[in-house]
N, C-alpha and C positions, 0 to 999 in steps of 0.2 A: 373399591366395592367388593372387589375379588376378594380379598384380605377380611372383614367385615364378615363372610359368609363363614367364614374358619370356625370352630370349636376355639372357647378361651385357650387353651392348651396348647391346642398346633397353629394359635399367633402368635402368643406371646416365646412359641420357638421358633417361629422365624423369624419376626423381628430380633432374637438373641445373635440369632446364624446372621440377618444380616449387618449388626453392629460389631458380628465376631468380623464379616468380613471386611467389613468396614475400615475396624484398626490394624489389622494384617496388612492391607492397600497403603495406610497411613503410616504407618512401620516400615513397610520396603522402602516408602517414599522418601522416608526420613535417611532409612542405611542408605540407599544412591548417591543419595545429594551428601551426605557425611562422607562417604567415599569417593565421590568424585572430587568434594574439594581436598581431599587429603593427599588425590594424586596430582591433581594442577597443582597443590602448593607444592610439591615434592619437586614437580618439573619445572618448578619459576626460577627465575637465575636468583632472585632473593625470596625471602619465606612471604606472606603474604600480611603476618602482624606486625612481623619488622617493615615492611614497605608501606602500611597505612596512616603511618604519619608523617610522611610524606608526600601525601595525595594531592595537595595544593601548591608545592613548591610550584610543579610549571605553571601553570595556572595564574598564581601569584608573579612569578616573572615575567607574564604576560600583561598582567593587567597593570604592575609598577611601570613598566614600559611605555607603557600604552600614556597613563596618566603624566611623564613625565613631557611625553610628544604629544602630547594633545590637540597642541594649535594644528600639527599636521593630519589631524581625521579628518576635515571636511576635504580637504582636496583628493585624500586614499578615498571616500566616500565616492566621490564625481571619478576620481579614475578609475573604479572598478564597475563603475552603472554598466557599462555594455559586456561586461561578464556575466551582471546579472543577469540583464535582457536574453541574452546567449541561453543560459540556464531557464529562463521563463520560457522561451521560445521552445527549449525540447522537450518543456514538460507538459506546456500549449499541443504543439504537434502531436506526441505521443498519446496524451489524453483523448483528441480528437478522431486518431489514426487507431490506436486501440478503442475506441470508447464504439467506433463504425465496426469493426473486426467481432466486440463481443455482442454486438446487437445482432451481427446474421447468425454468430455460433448460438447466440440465445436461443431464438427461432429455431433455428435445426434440430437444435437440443430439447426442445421443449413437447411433450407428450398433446396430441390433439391439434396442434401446429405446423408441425414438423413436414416438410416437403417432400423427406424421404425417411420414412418410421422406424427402417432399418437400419438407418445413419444414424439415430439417436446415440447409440451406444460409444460410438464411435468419436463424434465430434465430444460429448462428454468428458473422454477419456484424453481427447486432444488439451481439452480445457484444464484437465488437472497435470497433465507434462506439463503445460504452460505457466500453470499459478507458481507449479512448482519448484521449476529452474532459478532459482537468485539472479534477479539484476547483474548484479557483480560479475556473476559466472559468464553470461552469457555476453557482456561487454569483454571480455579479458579476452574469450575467444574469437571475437570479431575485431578488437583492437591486433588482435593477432595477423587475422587476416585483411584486414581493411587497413592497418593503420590508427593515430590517434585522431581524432575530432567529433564534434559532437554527432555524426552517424552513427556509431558504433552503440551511444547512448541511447541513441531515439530507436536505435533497432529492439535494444535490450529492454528500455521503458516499453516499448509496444505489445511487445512478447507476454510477458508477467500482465499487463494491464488486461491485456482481451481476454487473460486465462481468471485473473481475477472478475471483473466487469462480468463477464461472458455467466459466471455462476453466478455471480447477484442478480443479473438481469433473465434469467431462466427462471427464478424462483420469482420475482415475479410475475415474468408471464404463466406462468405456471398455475398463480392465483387468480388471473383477468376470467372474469364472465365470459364465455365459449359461445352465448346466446347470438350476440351480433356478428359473430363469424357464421355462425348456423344460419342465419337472416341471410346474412351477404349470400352464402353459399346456394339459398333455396330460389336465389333469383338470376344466379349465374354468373355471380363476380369471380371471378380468377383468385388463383391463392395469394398472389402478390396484393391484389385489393382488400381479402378478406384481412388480411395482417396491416394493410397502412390505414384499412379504415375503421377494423373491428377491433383489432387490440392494441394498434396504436395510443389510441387517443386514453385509456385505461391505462400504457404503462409509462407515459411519456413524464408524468410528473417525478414519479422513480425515480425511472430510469437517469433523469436529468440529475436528480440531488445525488446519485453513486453517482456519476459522474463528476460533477464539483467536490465531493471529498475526495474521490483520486486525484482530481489536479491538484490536490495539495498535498497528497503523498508524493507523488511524482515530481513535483518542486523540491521537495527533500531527496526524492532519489537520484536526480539527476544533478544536483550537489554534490552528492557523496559520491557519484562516477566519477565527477569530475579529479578525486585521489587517484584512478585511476589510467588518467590521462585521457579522459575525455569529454577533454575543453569544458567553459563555464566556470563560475567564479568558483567549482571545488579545484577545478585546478591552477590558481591563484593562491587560493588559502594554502594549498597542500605547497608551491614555491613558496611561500611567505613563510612558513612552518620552517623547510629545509632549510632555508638561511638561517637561520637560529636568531638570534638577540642583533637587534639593532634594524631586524624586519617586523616585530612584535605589534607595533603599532597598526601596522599595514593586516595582521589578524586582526586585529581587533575589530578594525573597521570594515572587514570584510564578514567579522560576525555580526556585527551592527546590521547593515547591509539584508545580511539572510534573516537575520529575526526581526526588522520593522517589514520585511517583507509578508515573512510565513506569517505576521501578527495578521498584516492586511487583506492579504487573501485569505485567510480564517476566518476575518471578519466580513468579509463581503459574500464569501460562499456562505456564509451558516445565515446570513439572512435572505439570502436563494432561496438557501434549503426550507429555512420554513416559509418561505411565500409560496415553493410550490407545494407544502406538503400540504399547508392549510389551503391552496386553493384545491387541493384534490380531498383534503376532507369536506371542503365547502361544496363540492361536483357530487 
């Protein structure tokens, strides 16, 4: 509308200035990305055109592998189930564990809610340390000090979860009607009622579906700890890897394993997620 109120003359020169700036942005963007792969291929022990045609050789040795031992997958399949469960289990707890963790940092965080108005900034800023730390990082240095097993994981999933959760779930409390808290409040409910009984029930549908697509990021991340020694079928795959050839079979079945898995819960959360979106469009 602002733009509209201009003299033909000094719009059709801003719009110049900003498609000038436009392609300057689109320009650096291009030199970076030209220059940064010019110095990874420099630093690769092989150049990077030379090495692309060979991008399926392991792969290929895996799957020849695999198809010559085949009769052996259903048994690798049944011996590796209690890896999975292992790996479901701390992506279950973490979900749960962070999923409680970013619901009070929500609250806190959340302007017109907030218990202490002057913590807002604060628990905030807790939330973005937390999104921000890598899984990885922060298992590597508890596998430090703790040791390997699946703790180190569930510490690490929980961390990142309530830092992530903790933002999704702040922006929608953030959008809840304020009206039924103001009700609760003009009759003398406590702040703990005015939140389980006034914005509750508004962000509960949310809140739940973030929740169910983290448990299935979390199913992925707590696999791919598991490279790092801890525990869960990633650290199966990753001994079945190190053996080299004559273990290949026993990947395979271990990738079987994790994708009829991620398929399933994919499928079971996304029609969570719209039962409860449409029952809260239906509310």
């Amino acid at each position: 509308m602002a733009d509209a109120a201009l003299p033909a003359d000094e719009y059709l020169a801003l719009v110049r200035r900003k498609r000038l700036y436009g392609a300057i942005l689109l320009l650096l963007f291009v030199l970076l990305m030209a220059s940064g792969f010019e110095i990874a291929d420099a630093r690769n022990a092989g150049s990077f055109v030379g090495g692309i045609t060979h991008v399926f050789d392991f792969p290929g040795e895996i799957f020849s592998e695999a198809l010559r031992d085949g009769r052996n997958l259903p048994g690798f399949v049944v011996k590796f189930l209690p890896s999975l469960l292992e790996t479901l289990n701390i992506a279950a707890v973490s979900t749960l564990i962070g999923g409680m963790m970013a619901a009070l940092l929500a609250i806190f965080s959340t302007r017109g809610l907030a218990l202490w108005p002057k913590g807002i900034f604060l628990f905030r800023r807790a939330m973005d340390v937390m999104r921000a730390m890598p899984e990885i990082v922060v298992a590597l240095v508890l596998i430090f000090l703790l040791g390997g097993g699946p703790v180190p994981a569930m510490i690490a999933i929980v961390v990142h979860t309530a830092g992530a959760l903790g933002k999704l779930f702040s922006e929608v409390a953030e959008n809840a009607d304020l009206k039924p808290v103001e009700g609760l409040a003009s009759v003398g409910a406590g702040w703990l009622a005015r939140i389980w009984f006034g914005i509750g029930p508004q962000v509960a549908p949310n809140w739940s579906s973030y929740a169910l697509l983290r448990f299935e990021i979390n199913i992925r991340a707590s696999a791919i700890l598991g490279f790092v020694g801890s525990g869960g079928i990633g650290y199966d795959l990753k001994t079945a890897l190190q053996w080299g050839q004559g273990k290949y079979d026993q990947v395979v079945a271990i990738f079987l394993l994790l994708f009829l898995t991620i398929v399933l819960v994919d499928a079971v959360s996304d029609r969570a997620r719209a039962r409860l979106v449409r029952g809260r469009a239906g509310a």
